[in-house]
N, C-alpha and C positions, 0 to 999 in steps of 0.2 A: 745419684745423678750429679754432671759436673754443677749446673746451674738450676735452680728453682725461679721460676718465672711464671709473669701472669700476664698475656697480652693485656695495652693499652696501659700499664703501670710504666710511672715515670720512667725507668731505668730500660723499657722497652728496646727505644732505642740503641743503645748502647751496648746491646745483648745482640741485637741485628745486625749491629757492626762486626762484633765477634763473631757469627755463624758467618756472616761472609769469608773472612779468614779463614775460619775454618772449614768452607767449603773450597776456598782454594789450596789450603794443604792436604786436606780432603784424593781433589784430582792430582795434585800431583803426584802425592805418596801412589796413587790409584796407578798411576802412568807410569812409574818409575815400575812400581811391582808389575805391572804387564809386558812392561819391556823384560824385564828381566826372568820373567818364566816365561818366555817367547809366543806370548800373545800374540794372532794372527796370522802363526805360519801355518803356509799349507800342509808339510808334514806333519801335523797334528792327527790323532787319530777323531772322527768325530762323534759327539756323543750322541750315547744311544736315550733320548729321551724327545718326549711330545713338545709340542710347542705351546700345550696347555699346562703342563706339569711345573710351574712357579712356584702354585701354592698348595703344592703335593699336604702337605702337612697342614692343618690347622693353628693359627697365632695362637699362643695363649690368650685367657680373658684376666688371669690374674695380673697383679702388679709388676714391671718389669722395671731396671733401669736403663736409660740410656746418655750415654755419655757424648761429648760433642759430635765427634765424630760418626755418632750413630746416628743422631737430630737432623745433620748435616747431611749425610746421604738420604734420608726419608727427606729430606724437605727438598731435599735436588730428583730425587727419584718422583715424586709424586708429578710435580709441573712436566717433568719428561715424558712421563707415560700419559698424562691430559692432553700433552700435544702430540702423542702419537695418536691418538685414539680421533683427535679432532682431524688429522690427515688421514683415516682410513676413511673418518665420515665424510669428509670430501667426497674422497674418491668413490664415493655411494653413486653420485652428481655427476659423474664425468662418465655414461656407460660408451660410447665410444672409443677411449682409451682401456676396452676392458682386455684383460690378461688373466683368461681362469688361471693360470700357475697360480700368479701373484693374488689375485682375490681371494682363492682359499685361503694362501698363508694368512691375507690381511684379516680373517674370517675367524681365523684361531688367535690371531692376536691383540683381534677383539678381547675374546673370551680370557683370555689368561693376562692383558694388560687389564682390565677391569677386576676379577681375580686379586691381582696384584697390590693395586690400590686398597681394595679393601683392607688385605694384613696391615697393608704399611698406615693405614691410618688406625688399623688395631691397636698396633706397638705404639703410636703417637699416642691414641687415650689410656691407655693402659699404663703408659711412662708417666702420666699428666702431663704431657708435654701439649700445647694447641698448634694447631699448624700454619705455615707463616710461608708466603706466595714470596721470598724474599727476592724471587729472581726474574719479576715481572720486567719485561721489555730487556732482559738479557740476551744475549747471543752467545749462551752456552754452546758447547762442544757436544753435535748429538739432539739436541733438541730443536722439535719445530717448533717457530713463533710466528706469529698473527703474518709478519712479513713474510715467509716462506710460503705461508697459504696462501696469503695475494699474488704472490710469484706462480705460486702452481694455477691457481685461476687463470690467470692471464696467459698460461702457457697452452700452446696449440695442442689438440686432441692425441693429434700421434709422440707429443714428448712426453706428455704426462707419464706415462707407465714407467720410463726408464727412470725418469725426475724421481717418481714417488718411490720406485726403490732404492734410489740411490740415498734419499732422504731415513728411508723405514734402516737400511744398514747401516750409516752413520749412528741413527738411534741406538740399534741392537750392539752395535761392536762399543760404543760408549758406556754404554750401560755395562756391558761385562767387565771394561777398566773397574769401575766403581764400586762393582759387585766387589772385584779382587781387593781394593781398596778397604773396602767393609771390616773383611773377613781379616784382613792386615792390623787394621787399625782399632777397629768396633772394641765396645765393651758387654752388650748385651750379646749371650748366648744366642737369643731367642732371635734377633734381628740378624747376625751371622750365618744362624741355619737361614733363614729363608732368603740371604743374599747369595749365598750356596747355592741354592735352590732357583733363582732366577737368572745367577748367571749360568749352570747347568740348561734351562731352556733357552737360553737367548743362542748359547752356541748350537742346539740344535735350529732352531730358527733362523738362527745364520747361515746352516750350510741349507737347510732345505731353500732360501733365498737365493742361496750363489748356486745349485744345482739345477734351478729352475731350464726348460728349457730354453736355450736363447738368452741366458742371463750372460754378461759378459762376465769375464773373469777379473776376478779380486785382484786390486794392487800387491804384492807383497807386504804383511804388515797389515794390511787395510781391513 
């Protein structure tokens, strides 16, 4: 592993400054590699898997390492999937705006962002690494934050649905940058299989989102 570290030891900080950088070379490396295997075209064929299927395989329990770049997508993956999860719960709240399409999807990705989280905080204890919220009050690419859920609150019955997808796709197609990024950049085996593996469901989850019926059609790219 690049760094050995112990939350709350002097050097803390200065270890937290480094994974930020490293989270921003992290997405770019991510964004560069999706552009360039043409991430988001419609020509794409799309994949045949569930939208539960992330954590197809079991983490190991044994010792792993991981290298920045592996730290760095698990500590950006983890906050991303919490606030997915806290926008499906919303939308528990809001039955008025309901959309059987879209609540099933929301229904599986329950199940397999929860799923998700588990592994990834497997590889985190397993690496010794502790897990570290570095990206509280950010406005990542992709993720929802306390503000977007005040936004959706405050939004009238008949936009939520479209809101909340438009929100849940920014999610899914971010996370597949990242996933690419991983498997680019990663050092640990064990964390690249299972970024494989999530970005593999996100793209099913994607198209089963944009084929919904009455879904509008995806930007180019988007």
């Amino acid at each position: 592993m690049d760094e050995q570290f112990v939350a709350e030891r002097p050097g803390s900080r200065v270890r937290t400054g480094r994974l930020v950088g490293v989270v921003a070379t992290l997405v770019a490396t991510a964004l560069a590699v999706g552009l360039s295997q043409g991430w988001g075209r419609t020509d794409q064929a799309p994949v045949a898997s569930s939208a539960t299927a992330s954590s197809a395989a079991a983490v190991p329990t044994a010792p792993v390492v991981l290298n920045g770049t592996d730290d760095a997508f698990v500590q950006l993956l983890i906050p991303m999937n919490e606030g997915a999860l806290a926008l499906i719960d919303q939308l528990d709240t809001r039955p008025a705006a309901a959309d059987p399409s879209l609540r099933a999807l929301l229904g599986e990705l329950r199940t397999a962002h929860q799923a998700e989280l588990r592994d990834l905080r497997g590889l985190l204890a397993a690496g010794n690494v502790p897990e570290l919220n570095i990206h509280e009050g950010h406005q990542m690419p992709g993720m929802v934050t306390d503000v977007t859920l005040a936004e959706l609150r405050a939004a009238p019955d008949a936009e939520v649905s479209s809101r909340a997808a438009a929100l849940i796709r920014a999610h899914l197609a971010q996370t597949v940058v990242l996933c690419r990024g991983e498997q680019t950049a990663g050092g640990s085996p064990e964390l690249k299989a299972l970024a494989g593996r999530i970005q593999q469901a996100r793209a099913a989850e994607l198209s089963t989102l944009d084929d919904r019926p009455g879904a509008p059609t995806a930007a180019p790219g988007g």
